[in-house]
PDB file with one MODEL, atoms N, CA, C and O in Angstrom:
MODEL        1
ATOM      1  N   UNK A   1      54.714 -32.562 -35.950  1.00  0.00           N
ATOM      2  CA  UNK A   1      54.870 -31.227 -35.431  1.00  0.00           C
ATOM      3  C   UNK A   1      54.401 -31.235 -33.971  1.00  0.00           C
ATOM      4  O   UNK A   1      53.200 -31.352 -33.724  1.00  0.00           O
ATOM      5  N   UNK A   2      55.417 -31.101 -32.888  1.00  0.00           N
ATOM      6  CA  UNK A   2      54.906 -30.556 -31.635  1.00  0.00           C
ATOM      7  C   UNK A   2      54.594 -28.920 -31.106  1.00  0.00           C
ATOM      8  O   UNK A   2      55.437 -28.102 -30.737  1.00  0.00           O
ATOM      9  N   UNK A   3      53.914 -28.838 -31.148  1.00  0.00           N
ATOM     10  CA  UNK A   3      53.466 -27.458 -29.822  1.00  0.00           C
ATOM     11  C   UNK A   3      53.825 -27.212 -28.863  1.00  0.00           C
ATOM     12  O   UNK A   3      53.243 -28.052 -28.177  1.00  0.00           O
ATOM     13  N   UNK A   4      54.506 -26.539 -28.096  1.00  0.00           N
ATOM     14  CA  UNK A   4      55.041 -26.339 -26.710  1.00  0.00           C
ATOM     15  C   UNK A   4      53.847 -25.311 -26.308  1.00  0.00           C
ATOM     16  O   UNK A   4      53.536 -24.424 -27.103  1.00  0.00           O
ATOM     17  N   UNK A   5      53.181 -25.446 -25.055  1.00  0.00           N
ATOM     18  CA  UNK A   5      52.415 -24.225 -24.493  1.00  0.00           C
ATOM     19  C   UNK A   5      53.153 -23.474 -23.780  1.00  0.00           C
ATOM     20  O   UNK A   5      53.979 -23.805 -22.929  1.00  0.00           O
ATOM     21  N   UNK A   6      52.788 -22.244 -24.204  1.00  0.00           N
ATOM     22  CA  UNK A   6      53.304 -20.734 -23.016  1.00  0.00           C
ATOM     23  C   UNK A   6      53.402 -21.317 -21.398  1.00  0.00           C
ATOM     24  O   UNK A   6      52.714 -22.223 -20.928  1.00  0.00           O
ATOM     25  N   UNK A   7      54.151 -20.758 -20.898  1.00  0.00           N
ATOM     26  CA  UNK A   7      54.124 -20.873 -19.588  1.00  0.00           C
ATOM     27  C   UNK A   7      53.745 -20.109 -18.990  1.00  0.00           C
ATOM     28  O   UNK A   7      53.902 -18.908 -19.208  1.00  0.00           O
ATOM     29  N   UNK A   8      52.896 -20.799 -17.700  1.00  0.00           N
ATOM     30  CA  UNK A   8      51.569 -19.484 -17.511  1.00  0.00           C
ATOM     31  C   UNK A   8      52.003 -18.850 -16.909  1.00  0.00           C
ATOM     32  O   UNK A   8      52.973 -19.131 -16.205  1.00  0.00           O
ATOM     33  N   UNK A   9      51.465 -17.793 -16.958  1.00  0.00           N
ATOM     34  CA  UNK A   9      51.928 -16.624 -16.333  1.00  0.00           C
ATOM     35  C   UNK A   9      51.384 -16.129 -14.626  1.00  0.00           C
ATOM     36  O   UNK A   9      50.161 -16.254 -14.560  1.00  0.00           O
ATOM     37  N   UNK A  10      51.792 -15.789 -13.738  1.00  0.00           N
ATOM     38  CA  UNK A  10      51.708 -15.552 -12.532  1.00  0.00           C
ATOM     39  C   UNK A  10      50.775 -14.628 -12.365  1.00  0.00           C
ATOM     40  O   UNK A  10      50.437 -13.630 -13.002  1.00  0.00           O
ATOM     41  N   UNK A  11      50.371 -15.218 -11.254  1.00  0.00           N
ATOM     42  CA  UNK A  11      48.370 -14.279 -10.895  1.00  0.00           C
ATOM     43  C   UNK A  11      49.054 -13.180 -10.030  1.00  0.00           C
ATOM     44  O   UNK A  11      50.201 -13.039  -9.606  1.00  0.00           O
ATOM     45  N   UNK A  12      47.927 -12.470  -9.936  1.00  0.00           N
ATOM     46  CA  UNK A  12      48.334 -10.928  -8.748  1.00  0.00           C
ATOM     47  C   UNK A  12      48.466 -11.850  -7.307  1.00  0.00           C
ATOM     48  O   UNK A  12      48.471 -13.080  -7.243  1.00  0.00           O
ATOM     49  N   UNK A  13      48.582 -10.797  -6.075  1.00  0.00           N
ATOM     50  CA  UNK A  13      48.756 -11.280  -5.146  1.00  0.00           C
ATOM     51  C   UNK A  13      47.249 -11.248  -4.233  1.00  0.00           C
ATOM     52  O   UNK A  13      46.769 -10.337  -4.907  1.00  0.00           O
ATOM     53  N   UNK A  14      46.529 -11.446  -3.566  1.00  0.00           N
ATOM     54  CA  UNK A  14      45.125 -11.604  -2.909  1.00  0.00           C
ATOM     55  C   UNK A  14      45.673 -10.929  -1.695  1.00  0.00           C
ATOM     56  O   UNK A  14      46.667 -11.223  -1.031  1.00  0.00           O
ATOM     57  N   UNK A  15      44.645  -9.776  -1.520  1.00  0.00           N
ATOM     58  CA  UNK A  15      44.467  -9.183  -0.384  1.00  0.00           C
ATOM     59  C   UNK A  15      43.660  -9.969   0.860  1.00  0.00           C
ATOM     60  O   UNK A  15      42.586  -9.425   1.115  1.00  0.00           O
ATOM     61  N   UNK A  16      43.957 -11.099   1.655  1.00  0.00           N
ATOM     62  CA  UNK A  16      43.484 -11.981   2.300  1.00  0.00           C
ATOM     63  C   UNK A  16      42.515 -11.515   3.371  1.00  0.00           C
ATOM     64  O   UNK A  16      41.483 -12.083   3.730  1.00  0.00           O
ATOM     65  N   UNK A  17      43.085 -10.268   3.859  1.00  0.00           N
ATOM     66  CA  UNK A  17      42.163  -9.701   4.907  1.00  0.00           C
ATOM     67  C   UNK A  17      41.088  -9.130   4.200  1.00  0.00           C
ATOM     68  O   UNK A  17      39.996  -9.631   4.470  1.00  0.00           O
ATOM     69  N   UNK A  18      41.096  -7.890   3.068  1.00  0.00           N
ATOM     70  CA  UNK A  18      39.950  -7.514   2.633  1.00  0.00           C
ATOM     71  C   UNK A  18      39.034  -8.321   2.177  1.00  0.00           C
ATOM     72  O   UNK A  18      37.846  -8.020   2.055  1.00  0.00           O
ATOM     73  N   UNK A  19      39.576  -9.479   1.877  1.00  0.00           N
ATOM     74  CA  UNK A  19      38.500 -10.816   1.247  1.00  0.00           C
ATOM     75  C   UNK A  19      37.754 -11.392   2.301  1.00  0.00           C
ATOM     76  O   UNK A  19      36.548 -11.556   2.114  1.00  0.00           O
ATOM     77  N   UNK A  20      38.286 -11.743   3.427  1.00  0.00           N
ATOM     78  CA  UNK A  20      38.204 -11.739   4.784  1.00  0.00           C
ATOM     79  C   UNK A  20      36.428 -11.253   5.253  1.00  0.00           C
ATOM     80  O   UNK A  20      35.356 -11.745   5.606  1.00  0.00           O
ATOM     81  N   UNK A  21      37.071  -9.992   4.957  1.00  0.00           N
ATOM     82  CA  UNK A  21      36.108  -8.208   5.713  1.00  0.00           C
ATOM     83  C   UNK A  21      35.002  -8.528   4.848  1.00  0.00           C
ATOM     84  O   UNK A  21      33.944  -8.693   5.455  1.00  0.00           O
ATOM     85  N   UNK A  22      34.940  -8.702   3.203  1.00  0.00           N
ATOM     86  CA  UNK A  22      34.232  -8.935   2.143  1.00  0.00           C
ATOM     87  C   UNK A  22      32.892  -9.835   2.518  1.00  0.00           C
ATOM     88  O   UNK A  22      31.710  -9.503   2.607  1.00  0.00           O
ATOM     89  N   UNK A  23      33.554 -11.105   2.701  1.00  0.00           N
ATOM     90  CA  UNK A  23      32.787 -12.209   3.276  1.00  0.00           C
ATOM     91  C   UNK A  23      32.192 -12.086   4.885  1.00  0.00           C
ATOM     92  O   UNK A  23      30.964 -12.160   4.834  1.00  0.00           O
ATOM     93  N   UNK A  24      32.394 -12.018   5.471  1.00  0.00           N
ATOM     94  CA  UNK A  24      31.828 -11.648   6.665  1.00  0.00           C
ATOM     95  C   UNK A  24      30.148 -10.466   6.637  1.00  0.00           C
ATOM     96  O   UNK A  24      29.021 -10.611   7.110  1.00  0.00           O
ATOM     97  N   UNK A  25      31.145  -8.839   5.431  1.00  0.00           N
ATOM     98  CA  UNK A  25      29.725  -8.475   5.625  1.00  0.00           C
ATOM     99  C   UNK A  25      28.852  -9.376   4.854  1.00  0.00           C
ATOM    100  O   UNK A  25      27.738  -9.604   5.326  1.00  0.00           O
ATOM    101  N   UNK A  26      29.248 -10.018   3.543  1.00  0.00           N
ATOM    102  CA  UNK A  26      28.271 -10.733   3.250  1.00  0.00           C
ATOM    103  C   UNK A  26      27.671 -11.872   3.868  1.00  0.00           C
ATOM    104  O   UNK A  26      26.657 -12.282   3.304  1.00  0.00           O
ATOM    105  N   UNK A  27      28.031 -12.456   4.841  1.00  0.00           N
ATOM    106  CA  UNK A  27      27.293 -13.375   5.872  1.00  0.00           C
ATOM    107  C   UNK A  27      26.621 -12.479   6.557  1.00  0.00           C
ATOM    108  O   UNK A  27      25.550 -12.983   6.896  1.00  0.00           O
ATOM    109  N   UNK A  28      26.730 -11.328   6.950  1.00  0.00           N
ATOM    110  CA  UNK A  28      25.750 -10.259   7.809  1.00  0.00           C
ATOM    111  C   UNK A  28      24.884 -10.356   7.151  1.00  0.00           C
ATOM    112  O   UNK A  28      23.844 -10.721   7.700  1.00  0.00           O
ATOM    113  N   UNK A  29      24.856 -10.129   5.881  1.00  0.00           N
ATOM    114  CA  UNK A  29      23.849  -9.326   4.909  1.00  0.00           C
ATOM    115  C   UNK A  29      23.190 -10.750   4.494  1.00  0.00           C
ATOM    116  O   UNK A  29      22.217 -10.551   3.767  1.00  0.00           O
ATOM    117  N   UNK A  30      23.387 -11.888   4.694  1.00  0.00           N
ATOM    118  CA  UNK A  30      22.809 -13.138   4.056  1.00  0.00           C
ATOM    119  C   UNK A  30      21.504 -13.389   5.827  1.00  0.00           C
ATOM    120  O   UNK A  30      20.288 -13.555   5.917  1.00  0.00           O
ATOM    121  N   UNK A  31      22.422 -13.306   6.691  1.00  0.00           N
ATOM    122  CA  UNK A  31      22.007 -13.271   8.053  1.00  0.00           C
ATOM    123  C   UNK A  31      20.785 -12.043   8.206  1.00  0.00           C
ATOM    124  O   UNK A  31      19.769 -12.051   8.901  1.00  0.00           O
ATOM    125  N   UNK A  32      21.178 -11.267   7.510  1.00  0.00           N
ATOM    126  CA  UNK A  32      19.470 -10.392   7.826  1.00  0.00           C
ATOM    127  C   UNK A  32      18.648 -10.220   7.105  1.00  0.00           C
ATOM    128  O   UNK A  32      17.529  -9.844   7.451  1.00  0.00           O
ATOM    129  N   UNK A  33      18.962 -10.432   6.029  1.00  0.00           N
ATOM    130  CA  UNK A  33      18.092 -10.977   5.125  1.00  0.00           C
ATOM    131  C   UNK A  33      16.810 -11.837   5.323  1.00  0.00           C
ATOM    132  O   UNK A  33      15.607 -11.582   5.263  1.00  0.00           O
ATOM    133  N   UNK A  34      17.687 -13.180   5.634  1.00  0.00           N
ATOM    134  CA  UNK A  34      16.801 -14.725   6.207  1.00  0.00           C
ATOM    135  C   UNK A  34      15.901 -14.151   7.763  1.00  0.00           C
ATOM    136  O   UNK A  34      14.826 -14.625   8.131  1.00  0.00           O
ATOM    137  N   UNK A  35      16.604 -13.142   8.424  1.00  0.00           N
ATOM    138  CA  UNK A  35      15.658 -12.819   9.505  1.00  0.00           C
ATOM    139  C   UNK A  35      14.933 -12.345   9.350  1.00  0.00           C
ATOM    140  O   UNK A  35      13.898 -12.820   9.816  1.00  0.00           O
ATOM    141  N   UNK A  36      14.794 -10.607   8.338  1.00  0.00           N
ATOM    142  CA  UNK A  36      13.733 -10.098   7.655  1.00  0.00           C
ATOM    143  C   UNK A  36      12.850 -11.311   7.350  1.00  0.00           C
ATOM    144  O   UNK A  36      11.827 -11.481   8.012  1.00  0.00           O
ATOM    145  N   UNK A  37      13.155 -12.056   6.497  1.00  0.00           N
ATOM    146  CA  UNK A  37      12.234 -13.165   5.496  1.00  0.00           C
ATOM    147  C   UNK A  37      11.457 -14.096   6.812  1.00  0.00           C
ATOM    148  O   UNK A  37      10.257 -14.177   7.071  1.00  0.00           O
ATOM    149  N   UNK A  38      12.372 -14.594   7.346  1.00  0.00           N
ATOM    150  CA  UNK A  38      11.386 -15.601   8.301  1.00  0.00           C
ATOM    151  C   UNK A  38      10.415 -14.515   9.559  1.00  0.00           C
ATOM    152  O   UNK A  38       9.337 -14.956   9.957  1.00  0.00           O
ATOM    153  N   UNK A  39      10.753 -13.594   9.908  1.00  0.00           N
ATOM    154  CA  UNK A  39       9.758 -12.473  10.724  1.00  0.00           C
ATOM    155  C   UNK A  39       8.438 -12.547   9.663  1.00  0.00           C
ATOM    156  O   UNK A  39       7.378 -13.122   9.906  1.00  0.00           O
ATOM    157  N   UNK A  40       8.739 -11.904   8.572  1.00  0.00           N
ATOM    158  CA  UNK A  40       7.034 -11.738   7.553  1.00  0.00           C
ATOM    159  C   UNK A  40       6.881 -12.990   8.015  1.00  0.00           C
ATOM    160  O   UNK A  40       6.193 -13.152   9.023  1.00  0.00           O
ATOM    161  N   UNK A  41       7.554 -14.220   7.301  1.00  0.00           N
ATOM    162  CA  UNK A  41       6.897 -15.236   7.341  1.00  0.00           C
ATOM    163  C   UNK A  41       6.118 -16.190   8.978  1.00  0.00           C
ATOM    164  O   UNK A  41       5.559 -17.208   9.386  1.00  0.00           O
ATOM    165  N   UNK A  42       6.595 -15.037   9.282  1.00  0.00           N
ATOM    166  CA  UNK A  42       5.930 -15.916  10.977  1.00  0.00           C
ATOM    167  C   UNK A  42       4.715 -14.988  10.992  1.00  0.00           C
ATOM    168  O   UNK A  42       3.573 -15.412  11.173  1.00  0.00           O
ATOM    169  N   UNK A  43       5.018 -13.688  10.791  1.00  0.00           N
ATOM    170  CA  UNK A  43       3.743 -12.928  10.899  1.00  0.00           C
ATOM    171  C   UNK A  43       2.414 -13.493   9.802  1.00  0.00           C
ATOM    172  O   UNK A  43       1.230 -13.624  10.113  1.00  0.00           O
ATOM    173  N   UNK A  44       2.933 -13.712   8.709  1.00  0.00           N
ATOM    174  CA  UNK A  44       1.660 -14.540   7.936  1.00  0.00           C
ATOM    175  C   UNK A  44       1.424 -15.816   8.332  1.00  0.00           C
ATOM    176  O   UNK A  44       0.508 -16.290   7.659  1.00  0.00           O
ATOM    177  N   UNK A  45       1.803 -16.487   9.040  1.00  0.00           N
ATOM    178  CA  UNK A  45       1.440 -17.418   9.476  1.00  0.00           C
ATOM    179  C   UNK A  45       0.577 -17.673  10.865  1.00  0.00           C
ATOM    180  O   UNK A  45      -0.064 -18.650  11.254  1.00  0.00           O
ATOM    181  N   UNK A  46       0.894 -16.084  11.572  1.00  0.00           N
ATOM    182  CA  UNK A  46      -0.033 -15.881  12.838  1.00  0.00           C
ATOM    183  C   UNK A  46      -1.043 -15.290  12.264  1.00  0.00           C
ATOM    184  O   UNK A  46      -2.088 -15.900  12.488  1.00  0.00           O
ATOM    185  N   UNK A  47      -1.191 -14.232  11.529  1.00  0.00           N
ATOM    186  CA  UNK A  47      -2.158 -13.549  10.546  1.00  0.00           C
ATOM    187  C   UNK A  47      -3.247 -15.026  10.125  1.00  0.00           C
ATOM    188  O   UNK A  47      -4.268 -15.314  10.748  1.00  0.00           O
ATOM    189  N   UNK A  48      -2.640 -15.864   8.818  1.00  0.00           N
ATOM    190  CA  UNK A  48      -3.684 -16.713   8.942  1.00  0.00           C
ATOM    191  C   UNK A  48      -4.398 -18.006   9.520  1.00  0.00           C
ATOM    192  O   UNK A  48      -5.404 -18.639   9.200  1.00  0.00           O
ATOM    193  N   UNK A  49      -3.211 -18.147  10.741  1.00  0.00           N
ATOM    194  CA  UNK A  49      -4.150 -18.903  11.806  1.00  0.00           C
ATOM    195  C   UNK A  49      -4.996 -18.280  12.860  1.00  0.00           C
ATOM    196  O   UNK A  49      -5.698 -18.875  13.678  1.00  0.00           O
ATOM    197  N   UNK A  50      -4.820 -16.919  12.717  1.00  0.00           N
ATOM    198  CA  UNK A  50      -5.644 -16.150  13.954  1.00  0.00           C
ATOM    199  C   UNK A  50      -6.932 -15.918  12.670  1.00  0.00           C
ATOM    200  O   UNK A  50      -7.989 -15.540  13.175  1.00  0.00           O
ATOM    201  N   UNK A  51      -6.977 -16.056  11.404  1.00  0.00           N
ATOM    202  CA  UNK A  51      -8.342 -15.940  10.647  1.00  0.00           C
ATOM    203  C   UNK A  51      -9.203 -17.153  10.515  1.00  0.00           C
ATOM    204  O   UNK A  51     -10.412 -17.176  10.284  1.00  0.00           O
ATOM    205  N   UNK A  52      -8.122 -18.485  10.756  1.00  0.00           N
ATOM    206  CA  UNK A  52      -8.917 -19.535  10.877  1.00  0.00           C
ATOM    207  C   UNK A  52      -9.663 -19.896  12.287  1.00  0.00           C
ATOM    208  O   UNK A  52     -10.472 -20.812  12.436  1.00  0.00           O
ATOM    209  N   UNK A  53      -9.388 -19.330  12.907  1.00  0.00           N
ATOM    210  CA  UNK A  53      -9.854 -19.871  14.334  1.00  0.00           C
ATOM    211  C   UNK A  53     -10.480 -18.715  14.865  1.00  0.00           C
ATOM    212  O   UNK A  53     -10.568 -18.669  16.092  1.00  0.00           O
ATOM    213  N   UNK A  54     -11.017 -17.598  14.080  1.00  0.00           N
ATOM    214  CA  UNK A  54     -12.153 -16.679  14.248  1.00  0.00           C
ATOM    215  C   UNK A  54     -12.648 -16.266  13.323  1.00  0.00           C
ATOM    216  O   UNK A  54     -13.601 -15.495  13.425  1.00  0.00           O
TER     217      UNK A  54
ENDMDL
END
């Protein structure tokens, strides 16, 4: 006994630009993020070398 599989069926079409727009803000939003994060992290790091050296 052979099986034949369905033939697949055809995907929607991709909105290329909104995917585009999508990704970008999310590189913004990855981009300020990491700046928020590394600012604290510089400030705790001046915070506890200005406690070690007074």
């Amino acid at each position: 006994m052979h099986l034949e599989a369905t033939p697949a069926r055809t995907l929607p079409a991709q909105d290329m630009e909104a995917m585009d727009a999508a990704e970008q803000r999310a590189q913004r939003l990855t981009w300020s993020v990491g700046a928020v994060v590394g600012t604290v992290l510089l400030l705790l790091l001046c915070l506890l070398c200005s406690r070690a050296l007074f």
